[in-house]
LOBA-52810 format. One record per residue (C-alpha): x negated, y, z; residue in one letter. Coordinates in Angstrom, 1 decimal. Example, Ala and Ser with C-alpha at 12.3 -4.5 7.8 and 13.67 -1.06 7.14 Angstrom:
PT_-12.3_-4.5_7.8_A
PT_-13.7_-1.1_7.1_S
***
This chain:
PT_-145.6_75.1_75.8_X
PT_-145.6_78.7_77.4_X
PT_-143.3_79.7_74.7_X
PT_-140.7_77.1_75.4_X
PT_-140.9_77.9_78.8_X
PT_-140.5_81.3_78.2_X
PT_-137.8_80.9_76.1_X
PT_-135.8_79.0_78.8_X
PT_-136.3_82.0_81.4_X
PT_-135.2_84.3_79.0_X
PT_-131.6_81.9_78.8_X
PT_-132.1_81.3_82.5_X
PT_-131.3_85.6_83.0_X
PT_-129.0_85.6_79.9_X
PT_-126.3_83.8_81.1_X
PT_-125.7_85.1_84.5_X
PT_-125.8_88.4_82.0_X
PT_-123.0_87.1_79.8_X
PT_-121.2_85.6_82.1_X
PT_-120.9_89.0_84.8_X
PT_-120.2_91.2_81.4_X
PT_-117.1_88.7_80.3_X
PT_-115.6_88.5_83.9_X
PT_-115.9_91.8_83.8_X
PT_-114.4_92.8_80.3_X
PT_-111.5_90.2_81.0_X
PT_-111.1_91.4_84.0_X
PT_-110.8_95.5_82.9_X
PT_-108.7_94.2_80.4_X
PT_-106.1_92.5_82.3_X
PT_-105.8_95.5_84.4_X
PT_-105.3_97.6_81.3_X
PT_-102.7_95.1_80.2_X
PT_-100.7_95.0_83.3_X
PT_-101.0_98.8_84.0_X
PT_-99.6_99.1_80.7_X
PT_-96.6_96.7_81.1_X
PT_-95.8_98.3_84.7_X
PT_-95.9_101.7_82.7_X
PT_-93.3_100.2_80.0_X
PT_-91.3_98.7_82.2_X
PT_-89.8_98.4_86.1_X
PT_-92.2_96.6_87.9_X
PT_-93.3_95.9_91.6_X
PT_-96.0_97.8_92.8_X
PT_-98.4_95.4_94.1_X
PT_-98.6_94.8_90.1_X
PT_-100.0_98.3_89.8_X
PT_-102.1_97.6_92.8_X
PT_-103.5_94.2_91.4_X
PT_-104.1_96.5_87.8_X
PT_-105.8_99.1_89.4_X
PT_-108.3_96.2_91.5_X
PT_-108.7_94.4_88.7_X
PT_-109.9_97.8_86.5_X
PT_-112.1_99.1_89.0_X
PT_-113.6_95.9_90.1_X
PT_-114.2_94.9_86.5_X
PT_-116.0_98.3_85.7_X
PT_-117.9_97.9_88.9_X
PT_-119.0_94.6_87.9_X
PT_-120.0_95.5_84.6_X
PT_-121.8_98.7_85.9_X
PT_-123.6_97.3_89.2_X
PT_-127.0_96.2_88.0_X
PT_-127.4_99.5_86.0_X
PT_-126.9_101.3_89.3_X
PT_-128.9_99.1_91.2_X
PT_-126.3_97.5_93.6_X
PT_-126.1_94.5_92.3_X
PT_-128.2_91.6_94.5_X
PT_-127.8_89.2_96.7_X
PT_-125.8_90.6_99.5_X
PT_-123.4_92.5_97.4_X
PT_-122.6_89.0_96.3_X
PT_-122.6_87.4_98.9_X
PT_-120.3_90.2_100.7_X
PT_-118.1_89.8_97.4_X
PT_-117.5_86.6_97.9_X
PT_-116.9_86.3_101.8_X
PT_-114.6_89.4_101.1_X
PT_-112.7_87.0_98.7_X
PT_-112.2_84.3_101.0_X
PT_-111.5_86.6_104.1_X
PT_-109.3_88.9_102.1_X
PT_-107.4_86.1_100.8_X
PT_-107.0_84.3_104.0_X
PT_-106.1_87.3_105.3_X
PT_-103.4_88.2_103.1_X
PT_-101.6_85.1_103.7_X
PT_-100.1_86.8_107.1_X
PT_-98.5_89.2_105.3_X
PT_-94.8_87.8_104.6_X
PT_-91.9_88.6_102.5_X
PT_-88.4_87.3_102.8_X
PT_-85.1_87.3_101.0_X
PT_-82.3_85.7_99.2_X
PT_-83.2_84.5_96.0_X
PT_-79.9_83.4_95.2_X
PT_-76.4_83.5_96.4_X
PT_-77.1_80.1_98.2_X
PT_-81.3_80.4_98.6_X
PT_-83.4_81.8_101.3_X
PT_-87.0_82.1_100.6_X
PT_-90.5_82.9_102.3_X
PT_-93.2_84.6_100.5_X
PT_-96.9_85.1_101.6_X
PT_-99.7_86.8_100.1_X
PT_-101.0_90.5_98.8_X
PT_-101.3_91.6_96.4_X
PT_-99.3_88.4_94.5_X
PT_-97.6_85.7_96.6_X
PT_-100.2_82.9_96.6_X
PT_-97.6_80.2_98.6_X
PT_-93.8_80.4_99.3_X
PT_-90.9_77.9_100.8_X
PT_-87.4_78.2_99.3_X
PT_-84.1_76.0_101.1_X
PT_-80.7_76.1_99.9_X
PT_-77.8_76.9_101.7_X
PT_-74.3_77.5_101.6_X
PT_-74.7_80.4_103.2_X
PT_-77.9_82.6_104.1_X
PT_-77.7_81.5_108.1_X
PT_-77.7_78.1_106.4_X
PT_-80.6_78.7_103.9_X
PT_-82.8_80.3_107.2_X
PT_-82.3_76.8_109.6_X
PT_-83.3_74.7_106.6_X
PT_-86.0_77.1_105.6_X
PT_-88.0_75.8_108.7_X
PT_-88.1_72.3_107.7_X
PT_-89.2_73.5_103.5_X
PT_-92.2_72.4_102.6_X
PT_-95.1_75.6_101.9_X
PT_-95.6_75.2_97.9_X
PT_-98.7_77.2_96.6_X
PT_-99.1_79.0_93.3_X
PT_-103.0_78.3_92.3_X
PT_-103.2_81.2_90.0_X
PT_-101.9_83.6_92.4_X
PT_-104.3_82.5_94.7_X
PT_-106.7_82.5_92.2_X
PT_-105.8_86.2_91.0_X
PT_-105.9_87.2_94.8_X
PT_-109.0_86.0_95.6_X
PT_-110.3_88.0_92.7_X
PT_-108.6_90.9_93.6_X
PT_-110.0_90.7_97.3_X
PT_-113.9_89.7_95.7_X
PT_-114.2_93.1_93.7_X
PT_-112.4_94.8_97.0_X
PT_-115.8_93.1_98.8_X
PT_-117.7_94.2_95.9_X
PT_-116.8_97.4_96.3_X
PT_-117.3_97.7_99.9_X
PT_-120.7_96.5_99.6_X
PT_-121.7_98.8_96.8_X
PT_-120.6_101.8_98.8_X
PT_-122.6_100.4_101.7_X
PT_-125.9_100.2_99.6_X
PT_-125.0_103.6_97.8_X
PT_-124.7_105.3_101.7_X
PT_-127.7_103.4_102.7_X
PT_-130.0_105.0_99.6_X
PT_-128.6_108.1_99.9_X
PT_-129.2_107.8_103.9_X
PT_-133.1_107.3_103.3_X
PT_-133.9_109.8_100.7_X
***
């Protein structure tokens, strides 16, 4: 029995392992493929800002537990900076005409996780009913953004506990 058991805590650490190394590879490759279509073509620049998070925080998160700052509180700051970057970045607001006869409202950084969009005869028109639209969110904006803000808390973290190491020594 000690070898079954062993056998199970070996699993138990090699999927955490797998897991981390794929988040991170899809998540360095994603970046690679958007920083690659912004390069091609004309594209907003929170695209090259989501890229760059996503290729940094990837290589961070694949990197982390060779340079020792990968435990508990990194994580746990990762993921609180998710949720408060995230929640955060909903005050940030974008506005426009969509169309001739539409008026929309954006939120979100670095991709626009909810929006409302009225129609109008006019854009004064579009703006009155834009108050009564209902907010419709985009799950895998939020889902990219929270992401994006989790490797911006991972990487806060690890600087933190890099200061910190080089503070004592």
């Amino acid at each position: 029995m000690p070898d079954e058991q062993g056998k199970l805590a070996a699993l138990g650490t090699a999927i955490p392992i797998a897991l981390r190394r794929s988040l991170a590879l899809l998540s360095m490759l994603a970046g690679g493929w958007l920083l690659f279509m912004s390069a091609t073509s004309v594209t907003s620049p929170r695209l090259v800002v989501l890229a760059t998070g996503y290729l940094l925080g990837g290589a961070l998160l694949l990197y982390a537990a060779r340079w020792g700052v990968l435990n508990r509180w990194t994580l746990l700051t990762a993921v609180l900076g998710g949720l408060a970057g995230t929640a955060s970045s909903l005050l940030v607001r974008e506005q426009g005409s969509v169309a001739a006869f539409s008026y929309t409202l954006r939120r979100g950084y670095p991709l626009h996780a909810t929006h409302k969009t009225a129609p109008g005869e006019t854009v004064p028109l579009a703006r009155a009913a834009l108050a009564d639209a209902p907010w419709r969110p985009d799950w895998g904006h939020a889902a990219a953004d929270l992401l994006f803000w989790a490797y911006c808390g991972l990487a806060c973290a690890a600087l933190v506990t890099v200061a910190v190491r080089l503070s004592r020594d």
